[in-house]
C-alpha positions as CSV (number, residue, x, y, z in Angstrom):
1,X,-32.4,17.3,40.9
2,X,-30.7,20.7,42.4
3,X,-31.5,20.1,46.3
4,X,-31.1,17.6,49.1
5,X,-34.8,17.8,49.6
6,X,-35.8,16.9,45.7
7,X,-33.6,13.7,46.0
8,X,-35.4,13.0,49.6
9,X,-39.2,13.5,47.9
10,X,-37.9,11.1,45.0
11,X,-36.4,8.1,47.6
12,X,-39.8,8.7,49.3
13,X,-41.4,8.1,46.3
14,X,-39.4,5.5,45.3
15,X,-39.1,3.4,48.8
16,X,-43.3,3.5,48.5
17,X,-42.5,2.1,45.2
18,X,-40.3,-0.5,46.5
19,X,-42.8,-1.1,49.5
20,X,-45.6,-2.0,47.0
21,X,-43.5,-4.4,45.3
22,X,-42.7,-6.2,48.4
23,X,-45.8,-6.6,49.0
24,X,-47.2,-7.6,45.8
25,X,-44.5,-10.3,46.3
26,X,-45.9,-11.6,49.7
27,X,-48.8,-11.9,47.9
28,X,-47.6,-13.5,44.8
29,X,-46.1,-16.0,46.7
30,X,-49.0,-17.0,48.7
31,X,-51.7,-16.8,46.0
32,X,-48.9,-19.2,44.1
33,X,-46.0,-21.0,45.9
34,X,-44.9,-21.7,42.5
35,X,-44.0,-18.3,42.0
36,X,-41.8,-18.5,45.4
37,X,-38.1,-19.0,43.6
38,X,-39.3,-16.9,40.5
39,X,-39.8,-13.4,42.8
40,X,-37.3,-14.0,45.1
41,X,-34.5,-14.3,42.0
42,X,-36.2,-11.4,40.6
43,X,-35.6,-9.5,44.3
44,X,-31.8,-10.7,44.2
45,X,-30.8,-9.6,41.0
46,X,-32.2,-5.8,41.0
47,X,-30.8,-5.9,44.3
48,X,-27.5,-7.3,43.0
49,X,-28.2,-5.0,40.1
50,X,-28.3,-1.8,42.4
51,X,-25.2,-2.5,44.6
52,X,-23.0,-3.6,41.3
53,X,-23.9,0.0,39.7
54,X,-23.5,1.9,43.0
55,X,-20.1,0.6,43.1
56,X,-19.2,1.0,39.6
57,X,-20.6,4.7,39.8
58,X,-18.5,5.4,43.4
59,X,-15.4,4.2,41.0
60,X,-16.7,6.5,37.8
61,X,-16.9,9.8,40.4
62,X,-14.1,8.6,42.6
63,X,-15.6,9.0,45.6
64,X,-16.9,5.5,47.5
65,X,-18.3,7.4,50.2
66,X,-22.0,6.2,49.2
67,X,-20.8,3.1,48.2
68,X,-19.2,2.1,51.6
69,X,-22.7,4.0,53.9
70,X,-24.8,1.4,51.4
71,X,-22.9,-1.8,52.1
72,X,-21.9,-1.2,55.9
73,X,-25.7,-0.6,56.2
74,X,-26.4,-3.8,54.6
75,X,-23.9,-5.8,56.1
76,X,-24.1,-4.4,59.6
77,X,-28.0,-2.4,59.4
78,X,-25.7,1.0,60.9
């Protein structure tokens, strides 16, 4: 990726991602309650997942700029 506006076409294309899966999960749940504990897990840990390796990677470049926006955002939705 060499420009701002490649990475912002690929987290477009990746939030639609992300978008279908929640919604696949809605629907997983309610076709099969079952499933309830089983998709939510699976939502926790890439989410765990994701956070773990954006703060490894802040620590790799030395720069927790990213790291901080991601987890004020979550913790606070600024």
């Amino acid at each position: 990726m060499s420009s701002a506006h490649e990475l912002k076409q690929d987290f477009e294309q990746t939030f639609q991602r992300l978008k279908s899966h929640m919604d696949e999960s809605f629907m997983m749940i309610e076709n099969n309650p079952a499933h309830r504990d089983e998709v939510i897990d699976l939502w926790k840990d890439y989410i765990q997942a994701f956070t773990a390796y954006a703060m490894q990677s802040s620590e790799q470049y030395n720069n927790r700029d990213i790291y901080k926006a991601i987890t004020k955002m979550l913790i606070f939705g600024k």
